[in-house]
FIKEKOL-269078 format. One line per 4 residues: number of its first residue (from 1); their letters; for each residue x negated, y, z of C-alpha. Coordinates in Angstrom, 3 decimals. Each point is the difference from the previous one (the first is absolute). Example, Ala and Ser with C-alpha at 12.3 -4.5 7.8 and 13.67 -1.06 7.14 Angstrom:
BEGIN
1> as> -12.300 -4.500 7.800 | -1.370 3.440 -0.660
REM end
This chain:
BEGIN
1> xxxx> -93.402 77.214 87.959 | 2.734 2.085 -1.688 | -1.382 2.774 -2.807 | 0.007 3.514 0.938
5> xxxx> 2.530 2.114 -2.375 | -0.788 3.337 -1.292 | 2.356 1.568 -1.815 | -0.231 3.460 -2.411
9> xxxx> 2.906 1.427 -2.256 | -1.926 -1.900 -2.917 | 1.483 -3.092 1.890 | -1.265 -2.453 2.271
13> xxxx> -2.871 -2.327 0.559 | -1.368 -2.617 2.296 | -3.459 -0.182 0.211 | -2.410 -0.784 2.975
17> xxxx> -3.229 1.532 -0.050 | -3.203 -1.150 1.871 | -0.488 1.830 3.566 | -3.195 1.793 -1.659
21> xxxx> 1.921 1.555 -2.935 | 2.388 2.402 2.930 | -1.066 3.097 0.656 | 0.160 1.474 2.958
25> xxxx> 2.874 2.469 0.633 | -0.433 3.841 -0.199 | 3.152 1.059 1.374 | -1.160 2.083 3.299
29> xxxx> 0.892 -0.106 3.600 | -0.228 1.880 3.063 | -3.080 -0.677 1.772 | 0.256 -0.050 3.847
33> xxxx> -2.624 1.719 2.152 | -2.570 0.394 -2.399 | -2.407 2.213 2.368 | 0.109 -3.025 2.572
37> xxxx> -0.730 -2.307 -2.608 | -2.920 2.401 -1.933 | -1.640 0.364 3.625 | -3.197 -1.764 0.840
41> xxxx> 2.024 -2.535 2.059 | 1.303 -1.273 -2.903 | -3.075 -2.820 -0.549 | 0.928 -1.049 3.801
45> xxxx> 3.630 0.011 -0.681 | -1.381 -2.970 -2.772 | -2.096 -1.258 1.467 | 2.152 -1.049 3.065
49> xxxx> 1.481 -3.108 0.537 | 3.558 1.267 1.062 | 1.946 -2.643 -1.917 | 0.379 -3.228 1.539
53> xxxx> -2.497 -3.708 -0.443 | 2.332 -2.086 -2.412 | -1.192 -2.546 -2.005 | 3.325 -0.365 -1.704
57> xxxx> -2.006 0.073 -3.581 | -3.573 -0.442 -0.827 | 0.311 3.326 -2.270 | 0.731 2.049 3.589
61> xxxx> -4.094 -1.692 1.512 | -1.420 0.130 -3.332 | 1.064 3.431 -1.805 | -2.038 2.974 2.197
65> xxxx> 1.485 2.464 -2.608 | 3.520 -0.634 0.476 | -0.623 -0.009 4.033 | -1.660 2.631 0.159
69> xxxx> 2.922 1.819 -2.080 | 2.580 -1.805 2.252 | -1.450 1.400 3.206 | 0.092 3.186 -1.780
73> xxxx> 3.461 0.386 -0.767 | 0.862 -1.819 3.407 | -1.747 3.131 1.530 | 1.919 2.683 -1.868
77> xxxx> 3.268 -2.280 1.334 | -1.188 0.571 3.732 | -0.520 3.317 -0.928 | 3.558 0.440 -1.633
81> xxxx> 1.693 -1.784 2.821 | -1.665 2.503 2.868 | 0.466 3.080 -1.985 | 3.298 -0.707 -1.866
85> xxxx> 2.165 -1.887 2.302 | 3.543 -1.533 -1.413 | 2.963 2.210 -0.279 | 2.512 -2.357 0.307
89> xxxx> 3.643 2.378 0.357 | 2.643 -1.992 0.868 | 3.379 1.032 -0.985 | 2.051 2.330 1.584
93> xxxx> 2.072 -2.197 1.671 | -2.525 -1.949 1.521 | -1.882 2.904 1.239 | 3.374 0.773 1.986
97> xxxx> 0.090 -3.059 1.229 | -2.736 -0.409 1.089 | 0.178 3.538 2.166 | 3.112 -1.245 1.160
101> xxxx> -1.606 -2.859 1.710 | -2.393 1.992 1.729 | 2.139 2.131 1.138 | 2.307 -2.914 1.819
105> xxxx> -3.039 -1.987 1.393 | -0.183 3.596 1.619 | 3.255 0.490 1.514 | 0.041 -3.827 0.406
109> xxxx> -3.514 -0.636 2.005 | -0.470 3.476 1.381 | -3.664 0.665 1.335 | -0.370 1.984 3.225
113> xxxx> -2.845 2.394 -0.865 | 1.097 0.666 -3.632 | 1.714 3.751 -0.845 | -0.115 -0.382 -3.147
117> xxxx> 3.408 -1.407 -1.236 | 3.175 1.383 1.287 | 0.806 -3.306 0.716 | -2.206 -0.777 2.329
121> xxxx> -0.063 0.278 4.226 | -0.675 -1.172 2.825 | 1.191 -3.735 1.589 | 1.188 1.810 3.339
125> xxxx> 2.461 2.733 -1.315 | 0.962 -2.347 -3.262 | 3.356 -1.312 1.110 | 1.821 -2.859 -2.110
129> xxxx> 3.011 2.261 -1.374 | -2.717 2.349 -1.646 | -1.794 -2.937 -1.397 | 3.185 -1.214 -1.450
133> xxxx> 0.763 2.821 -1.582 | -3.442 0.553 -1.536 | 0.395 -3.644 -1.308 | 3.339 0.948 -1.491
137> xxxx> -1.255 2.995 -1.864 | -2.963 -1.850 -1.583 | 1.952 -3.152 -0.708 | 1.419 0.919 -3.364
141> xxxx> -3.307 1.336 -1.191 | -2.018 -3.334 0.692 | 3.127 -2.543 -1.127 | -2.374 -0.826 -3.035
145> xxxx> 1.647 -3.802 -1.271 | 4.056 1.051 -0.837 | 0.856 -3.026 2.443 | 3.078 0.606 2.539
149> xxxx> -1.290 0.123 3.469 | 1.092 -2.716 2.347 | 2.155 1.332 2.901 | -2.747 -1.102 2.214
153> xxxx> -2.589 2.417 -0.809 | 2.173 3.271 -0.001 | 1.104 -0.913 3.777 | -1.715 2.195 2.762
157> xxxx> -3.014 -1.336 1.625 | 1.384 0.830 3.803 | 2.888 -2.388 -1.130 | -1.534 -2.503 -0.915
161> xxxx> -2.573 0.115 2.432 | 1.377 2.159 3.333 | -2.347 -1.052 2.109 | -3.000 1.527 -2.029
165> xxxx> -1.859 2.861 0.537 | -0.047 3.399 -2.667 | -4.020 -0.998 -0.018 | 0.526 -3.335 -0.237
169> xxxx> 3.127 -0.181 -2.731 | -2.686 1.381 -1.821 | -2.332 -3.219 -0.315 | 3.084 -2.080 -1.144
173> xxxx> 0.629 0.864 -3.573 | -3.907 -0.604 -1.825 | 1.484 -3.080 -1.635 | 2.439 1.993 -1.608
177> xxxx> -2.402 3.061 -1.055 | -2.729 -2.648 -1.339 | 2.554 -1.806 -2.501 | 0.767 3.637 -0.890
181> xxxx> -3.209 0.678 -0.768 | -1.103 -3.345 -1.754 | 3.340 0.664 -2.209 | -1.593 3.498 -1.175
185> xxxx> -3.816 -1.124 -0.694 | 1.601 -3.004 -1.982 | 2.322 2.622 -2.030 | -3.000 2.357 0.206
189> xxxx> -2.658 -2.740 -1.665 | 2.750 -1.308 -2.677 | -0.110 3.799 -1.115 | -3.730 -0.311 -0.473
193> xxxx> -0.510 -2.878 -1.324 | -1.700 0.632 -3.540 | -0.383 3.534 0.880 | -4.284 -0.700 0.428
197> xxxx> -2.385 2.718 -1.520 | -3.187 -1.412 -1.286 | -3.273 1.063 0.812 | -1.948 2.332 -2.925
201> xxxx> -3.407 -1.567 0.264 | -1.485 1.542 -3.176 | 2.299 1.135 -2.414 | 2.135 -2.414 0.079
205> xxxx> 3.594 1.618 -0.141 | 0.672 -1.952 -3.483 | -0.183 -3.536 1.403 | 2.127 1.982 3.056
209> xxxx> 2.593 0.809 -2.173 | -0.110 -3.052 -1.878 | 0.500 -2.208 3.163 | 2.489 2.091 1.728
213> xxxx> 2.630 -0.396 -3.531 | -1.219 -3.681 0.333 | 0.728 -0.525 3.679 | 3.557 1.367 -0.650
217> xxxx> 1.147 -2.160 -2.821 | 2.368 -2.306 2.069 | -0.529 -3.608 -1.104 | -3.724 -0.225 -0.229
221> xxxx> -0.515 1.738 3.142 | 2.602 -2.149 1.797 | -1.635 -3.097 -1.403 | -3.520 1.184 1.544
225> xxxx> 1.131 0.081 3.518 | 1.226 -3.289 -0.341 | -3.356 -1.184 -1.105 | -3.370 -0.660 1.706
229> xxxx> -2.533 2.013 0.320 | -2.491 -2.397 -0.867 | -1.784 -0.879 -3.263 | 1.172 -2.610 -2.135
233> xxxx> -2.907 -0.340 -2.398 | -3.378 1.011 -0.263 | 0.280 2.466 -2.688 | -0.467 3.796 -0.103
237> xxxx> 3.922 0.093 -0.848 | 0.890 -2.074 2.946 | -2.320 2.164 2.393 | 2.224 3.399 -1.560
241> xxxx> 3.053 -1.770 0.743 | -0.875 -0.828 3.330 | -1.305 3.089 1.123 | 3.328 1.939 -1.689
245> xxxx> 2.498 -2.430 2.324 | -2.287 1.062 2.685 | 0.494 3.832 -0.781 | 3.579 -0.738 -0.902
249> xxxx> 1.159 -1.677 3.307 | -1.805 2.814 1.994 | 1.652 2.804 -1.839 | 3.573 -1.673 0.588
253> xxxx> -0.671 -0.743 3.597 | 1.323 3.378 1.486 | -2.803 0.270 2.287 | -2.397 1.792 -2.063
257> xxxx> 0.220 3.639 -1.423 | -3.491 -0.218 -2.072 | -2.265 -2.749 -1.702 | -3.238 -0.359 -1.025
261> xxxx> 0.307 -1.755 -3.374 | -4.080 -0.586 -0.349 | 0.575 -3.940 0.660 | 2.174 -0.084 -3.387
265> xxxx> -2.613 2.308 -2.200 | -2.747 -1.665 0.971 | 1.780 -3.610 -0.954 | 1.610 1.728 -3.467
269> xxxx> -3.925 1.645 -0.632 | -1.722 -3.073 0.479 | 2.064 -1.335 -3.178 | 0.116 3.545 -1.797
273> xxxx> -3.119 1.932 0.263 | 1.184 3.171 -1.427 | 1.651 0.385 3.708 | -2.826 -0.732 1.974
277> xxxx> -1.152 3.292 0.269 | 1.997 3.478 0.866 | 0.681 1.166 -3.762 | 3.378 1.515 -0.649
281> xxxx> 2.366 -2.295 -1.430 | 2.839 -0.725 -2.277 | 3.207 -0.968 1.914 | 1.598 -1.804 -2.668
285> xxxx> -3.026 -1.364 -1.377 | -0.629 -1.526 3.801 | 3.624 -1.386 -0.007 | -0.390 -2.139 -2.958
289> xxxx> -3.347 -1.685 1.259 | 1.428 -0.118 3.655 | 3.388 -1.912 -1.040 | -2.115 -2.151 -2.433
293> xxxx> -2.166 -1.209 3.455 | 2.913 -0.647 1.664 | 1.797 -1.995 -2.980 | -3.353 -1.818 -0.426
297> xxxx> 0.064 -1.075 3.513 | 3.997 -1.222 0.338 | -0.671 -1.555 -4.041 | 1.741 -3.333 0.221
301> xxxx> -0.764 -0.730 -3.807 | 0.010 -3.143 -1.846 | -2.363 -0.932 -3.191 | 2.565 1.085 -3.119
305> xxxx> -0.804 -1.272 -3.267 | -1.220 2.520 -2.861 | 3.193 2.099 -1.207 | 0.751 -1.235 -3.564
309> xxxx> 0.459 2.054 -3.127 | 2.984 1.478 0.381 | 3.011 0.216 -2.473 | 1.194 3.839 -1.106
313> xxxx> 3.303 -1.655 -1.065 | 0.426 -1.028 3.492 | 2.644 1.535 2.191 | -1.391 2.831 1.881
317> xxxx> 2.408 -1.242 3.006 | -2.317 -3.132 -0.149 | -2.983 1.475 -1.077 | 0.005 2.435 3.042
321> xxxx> 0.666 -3.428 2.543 | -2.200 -2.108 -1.236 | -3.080 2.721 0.026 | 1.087 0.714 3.585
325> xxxx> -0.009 -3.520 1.408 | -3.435 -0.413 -1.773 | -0.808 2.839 1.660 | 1.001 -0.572 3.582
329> xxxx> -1.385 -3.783 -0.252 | -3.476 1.586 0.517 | 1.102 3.240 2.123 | 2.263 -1.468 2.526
333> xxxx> -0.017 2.091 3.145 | 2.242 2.301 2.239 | -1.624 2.927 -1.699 | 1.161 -0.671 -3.004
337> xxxx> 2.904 -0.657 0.264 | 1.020 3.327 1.819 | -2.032 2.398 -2.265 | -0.734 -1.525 -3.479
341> xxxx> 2.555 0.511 -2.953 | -0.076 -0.729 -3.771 | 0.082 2.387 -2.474 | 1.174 -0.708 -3.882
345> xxxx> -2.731 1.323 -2.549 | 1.956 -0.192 -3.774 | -2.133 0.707 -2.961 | 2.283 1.008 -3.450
349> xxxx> -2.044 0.048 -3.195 | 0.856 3.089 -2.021 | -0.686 -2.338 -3.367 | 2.232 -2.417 0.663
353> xxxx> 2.425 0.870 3.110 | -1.916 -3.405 1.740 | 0.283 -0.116 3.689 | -2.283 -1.728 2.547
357> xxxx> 0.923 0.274 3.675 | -2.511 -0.509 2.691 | 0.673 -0.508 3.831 | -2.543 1.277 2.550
361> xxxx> 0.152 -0.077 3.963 | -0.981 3.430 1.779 | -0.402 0.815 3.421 | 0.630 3.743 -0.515
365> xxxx> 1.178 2.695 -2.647 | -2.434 2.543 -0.237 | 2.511 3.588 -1.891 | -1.341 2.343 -2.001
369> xxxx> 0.492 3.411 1.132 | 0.971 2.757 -2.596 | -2.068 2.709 -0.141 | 1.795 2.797 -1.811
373> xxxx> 2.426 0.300 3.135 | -0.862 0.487 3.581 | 3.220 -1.687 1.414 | 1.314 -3.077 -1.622
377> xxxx> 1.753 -3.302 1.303 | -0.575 -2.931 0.547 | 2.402 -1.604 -2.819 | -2.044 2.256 -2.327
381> xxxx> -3.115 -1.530 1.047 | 1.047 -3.921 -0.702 | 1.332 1.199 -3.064 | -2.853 1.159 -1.259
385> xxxx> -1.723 -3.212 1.435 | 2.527 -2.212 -2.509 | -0.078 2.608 -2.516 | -0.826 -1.804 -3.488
389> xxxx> -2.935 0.856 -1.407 | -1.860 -0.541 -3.162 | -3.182 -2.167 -0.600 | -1.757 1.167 -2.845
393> xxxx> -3.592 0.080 -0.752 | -2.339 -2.068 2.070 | 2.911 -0.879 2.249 | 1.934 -1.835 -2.938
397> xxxx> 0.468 -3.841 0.658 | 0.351 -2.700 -2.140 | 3.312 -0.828 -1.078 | 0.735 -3.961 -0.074
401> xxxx> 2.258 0.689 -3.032 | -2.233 1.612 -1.599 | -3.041 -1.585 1.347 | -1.727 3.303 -0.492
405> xxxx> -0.410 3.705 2.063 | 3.542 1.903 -0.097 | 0.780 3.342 1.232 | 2.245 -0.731 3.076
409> xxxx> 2.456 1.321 2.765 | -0.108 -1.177 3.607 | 2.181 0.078 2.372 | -0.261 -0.860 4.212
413> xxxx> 3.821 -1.209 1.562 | -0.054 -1.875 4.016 | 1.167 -3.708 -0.579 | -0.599 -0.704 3.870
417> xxxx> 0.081 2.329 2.600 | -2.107 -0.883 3.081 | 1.298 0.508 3.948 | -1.889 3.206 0.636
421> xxxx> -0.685 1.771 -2.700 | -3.622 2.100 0.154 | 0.347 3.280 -2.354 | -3.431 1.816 -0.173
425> xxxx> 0.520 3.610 -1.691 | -3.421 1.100 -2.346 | -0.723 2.671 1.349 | -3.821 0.223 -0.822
429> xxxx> -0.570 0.444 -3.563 | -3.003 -1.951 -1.572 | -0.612 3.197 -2.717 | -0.051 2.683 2.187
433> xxxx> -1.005 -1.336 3.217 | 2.532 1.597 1.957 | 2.568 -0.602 1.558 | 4.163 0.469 -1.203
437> xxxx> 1.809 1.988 2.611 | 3.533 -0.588 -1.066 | 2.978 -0.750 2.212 | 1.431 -3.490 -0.942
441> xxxx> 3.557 0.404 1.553 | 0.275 -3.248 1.139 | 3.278 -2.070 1.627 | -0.528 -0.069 3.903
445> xxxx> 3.111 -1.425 0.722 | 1.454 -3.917 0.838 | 0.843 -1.004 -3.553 | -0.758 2.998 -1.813
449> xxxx> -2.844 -1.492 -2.807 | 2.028 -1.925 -2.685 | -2.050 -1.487 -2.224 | 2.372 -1.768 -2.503
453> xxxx> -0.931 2.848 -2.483 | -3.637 -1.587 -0.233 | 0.991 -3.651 0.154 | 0.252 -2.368 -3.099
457> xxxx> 3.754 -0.313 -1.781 | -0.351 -3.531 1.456 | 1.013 1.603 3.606 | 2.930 1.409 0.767
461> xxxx> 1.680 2.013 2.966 | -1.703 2.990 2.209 | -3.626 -1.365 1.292 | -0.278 2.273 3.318
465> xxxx> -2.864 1.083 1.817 | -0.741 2.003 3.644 | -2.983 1.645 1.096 | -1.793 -0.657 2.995
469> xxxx> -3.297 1.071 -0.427 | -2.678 3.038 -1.540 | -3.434 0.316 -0.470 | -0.479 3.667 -0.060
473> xxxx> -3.892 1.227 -1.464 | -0.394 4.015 0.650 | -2.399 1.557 -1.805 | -2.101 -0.581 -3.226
477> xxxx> -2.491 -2.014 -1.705 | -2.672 2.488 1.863 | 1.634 -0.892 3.435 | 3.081 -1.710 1.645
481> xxxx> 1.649 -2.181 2.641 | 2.586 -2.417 -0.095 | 2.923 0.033 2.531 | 2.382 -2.901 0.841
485> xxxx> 4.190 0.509 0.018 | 1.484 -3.025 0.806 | 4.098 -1.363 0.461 | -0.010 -1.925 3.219
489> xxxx> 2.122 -3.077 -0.719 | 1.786 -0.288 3.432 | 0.351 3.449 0.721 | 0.443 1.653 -3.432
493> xxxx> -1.881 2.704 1.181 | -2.685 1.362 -2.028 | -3.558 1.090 1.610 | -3.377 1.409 -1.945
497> xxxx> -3.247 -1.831 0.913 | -2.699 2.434 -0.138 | -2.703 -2.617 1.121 | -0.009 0.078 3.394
501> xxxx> 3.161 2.716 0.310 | 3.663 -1.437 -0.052 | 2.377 2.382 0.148 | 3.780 0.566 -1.385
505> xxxx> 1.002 0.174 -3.690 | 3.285 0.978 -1.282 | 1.634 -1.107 -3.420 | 0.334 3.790 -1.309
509> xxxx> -3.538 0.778 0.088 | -1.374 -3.431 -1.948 | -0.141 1.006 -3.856 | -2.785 2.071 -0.052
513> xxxx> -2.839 0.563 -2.721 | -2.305 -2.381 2.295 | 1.633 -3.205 -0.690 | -2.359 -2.482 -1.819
517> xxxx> 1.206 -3.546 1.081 | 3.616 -1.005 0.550 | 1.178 -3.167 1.510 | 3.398 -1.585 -0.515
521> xxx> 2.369 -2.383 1.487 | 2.599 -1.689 -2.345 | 3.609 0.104 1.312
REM end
């Protein structure tokens, strides 16, 4: 399984501590009807068995704690859903549209006893040459696909069929009106598709947010639907994977405005029990275990041999290869290779001007944030992440040279640059416990982040980025919620995800002092 990174402006480190050793996360949430869940129904609510029989894994027949927490927070879901239904808003246009149809099934299948539309009256005193010109008037409001009409259909009904009744010439176009229709509900679902809240069933916005900015990035999502749903191993990982293509092909179906994610928890809890309760969360923190599941599960590894001493005389060019192919013999899967990079670690001894250049793979770049200034950008933020920086003290290393402890400088450059880049902004400081409020202007435009500025001299020519999704957290270490904003990749549009709500974004309003976790495409 790969090795989680964690970074700090002393420089970066892999390690992978034992599941006992993390703490759980203190970073608040809202908490969603609290009285309900304080009430003396709340030992029935537990007690219940609202959650299906599934003996998908022995842990779900053997574990009564995490059951009994599972029908918990399936509880508060029903009680989300019935309280807090979906606000799906389409956009403007489709809204139009969509009252435009209604209004021509009106003047196009009048109904006898109706007063309610202008359009409407009677079959007796409804002659042919008024329904004509009703049909003529709503014709250009309803021509939804940009297609020329055939000569055909613009003909007059009492020409085409003379012998027909007004009444009756009625009852001869449904054909026409249903293709009509099925052409808007396809255009209509197309606009939806990805546009699925999720269900809040215990503070749970961070893994919200986390999934909506996963569910947009293009490749891996398109490479879910094409997938099957079902489990292709017996492992916790493959159980996460298959219960995220689940979630994934539902939310891009277009039927559904709302989801209850409780199926994927429940899968990623069973493997890490920090989550199988309602504690408030760390989005980021989630991220990095919840794209480690999902590379463990599509790992295609082979057995690599040890990696050999390695020469500092060597060509960094080389060096950088060879460490990568090592690398990707034993983490070989469609994760990695859209969101894991390589970063260039060079060590200069201030005794003897000695350099030693190390290559490490990263799956995201967490900034330092300055905190003299409340606005900054985000160029100042990755230079201050490859800033170099002295090692002195109890952070000197040995010098091969020397072959003894030497004062050194360190510096951090990008050899490799993944497909979508993950930028996570440190906002919560680890001396103060609090949190950094400053704006990180940060590119929102196609192509805007170049990032040849941080890349190795080995690289040359503009390295662009685009944005296409934000994980927003509002409030402080005392209590918060994350939010969603996400690029759709057909439409372009962009739409917030606040759980459940899904409403319209716009471009203007993104850069805000909320912003924790961006997500980038590379151009």
């Amino acid at each position: 399984m790969p090795v989680t990174s964690t970074y700090s402006s002393s420089g970066s480190r892999y390690i992978q501590p034992p599941a006992s050793q993390f703490s759980k996360s203190s970073f608040s949430d809202r908490v969603y009807y609290s009285p309900l869940l304080n009430s003396t129904k709340t030992s029935s609510f537990r007690n219940s068995s609202l959650y299906r029989n599934s003996s998908t894994t022995s842990l779900r027949n053997n574990s009564s704690y995490v059951s009994n927490i599972r029908n918990t927070a399936l509880c508060g879901a029903e009680i989300y859903q019935r309280y807090s239904l979906s606000t799906y808003k389409p956009a403007a246009s489709v809204s139009s549209r969509i009252t435009q149809l209604s209004l021509a099934y009106s003047g196009r299948f009048p109904k006898a006893n109706s007063a309610s539309s202008s359009l409407e009256t009677s079959s007796t005193d409804l002659s042919e040459e008024k329904l004509h010109n009703s049909r003529s008037k709503l014709q250009p409001r309803i021509n939804l696909n940009k297609q020329q009409t055939s000569p055909k259909t613009n003909e007059r009904e009492d020409d085409q069929y003379p012998n027909k009744s007004p009444s009756s010439a009625r009852l001869i176009k449904p054909s026409l009106n249903y293709e009509r229709c099925t052409e808007v509900n396809d255009s209509l679902r197309n606009t939806r598709e990805g546009l699925c809240g999720l269900w809040n069933i215990g503070n749970t916005c961070f893994m919200n947010s986390m999934i909506q900015c996963l569910s947009h990035t293009r490749e891996l999502t398109s490479f879910l639907r094409g997938q099957s749903s079902s489990e292709r191993g017996t492992s916790k990982d493959h159980l996460i994977l298959a219960e995220y293509t689940k979630l994934i092909k539902n939310m891009w179906s277009g039927t559904q405005r709302s989801i209850n994610p409780s199926d994927l928890k429940y899968a990623f809890s069973s493997k890490h029990r920090m989550y199988s309760g309602s504690a408030q969360q760390d989005a980021q923190e989630f991220l990095r275990f919840f794209l480690d599941s999902l590379h463990g599960a599509l790992n295609a590894a082979i057995k690599r041999d040890p990696l050999s001493e390695i020469d500092d005389n060597m060509n960094n060019k080389d060096k950088a290869d060879m460490l990568w192919e090592w690398y990707s013999k034993a983490e070989n899967s469609m994760i990695k290779d859209l969101f894991v990079g390589q970063l260039r670690s060079t060590l200069k001894c201030t005794f003897c001007n000695m350099e030693s250049t190390m290559f490490d793979p990263f799956w995201d770049l967490s900034l330092p944030l300055p905190s003299s200034s409340s606005r900054c950008k985000l160029e100042n933020c990755l230079e201050m992440f490859i800033k170099e920086e002295i090692m002195d003290g109890i952070d000197q290393p040995t010098c091969s040279n020397c072959d003894t402890r030497r004062k050194c400088t360190k510096r951090l450059t990008i050899e490799r640059f993944p497909r979508y880049l993950v930028i996570h902004l440190k906002r919560f400081s680890e001396a103060r416990w609090s949190k950094l409020t400053n704006i990180v202007e940060f590119p929102t435009k196609n192509r805007a982040l170049n990032l040849q500025p941080y890349a190795s001299e080995d690289i040359s020519g503009p390295i662009y980025y685009s944005l296409y999704g934000i994980s927003n957290h509002m409030g402080s270490t005392a209590g918060g919620h994350y939010v969603a904003v996400c690029k759709h990749p057909q439409t372009q549009q962009w739409n917030e995800f606040n759980d459940n709500y899904v409403t319209e974004a716009f471009e203007r309003n993104l850069v805000t002092s909320n912003a924790y976790v961006l997500f980038y495409e590379r151009a």
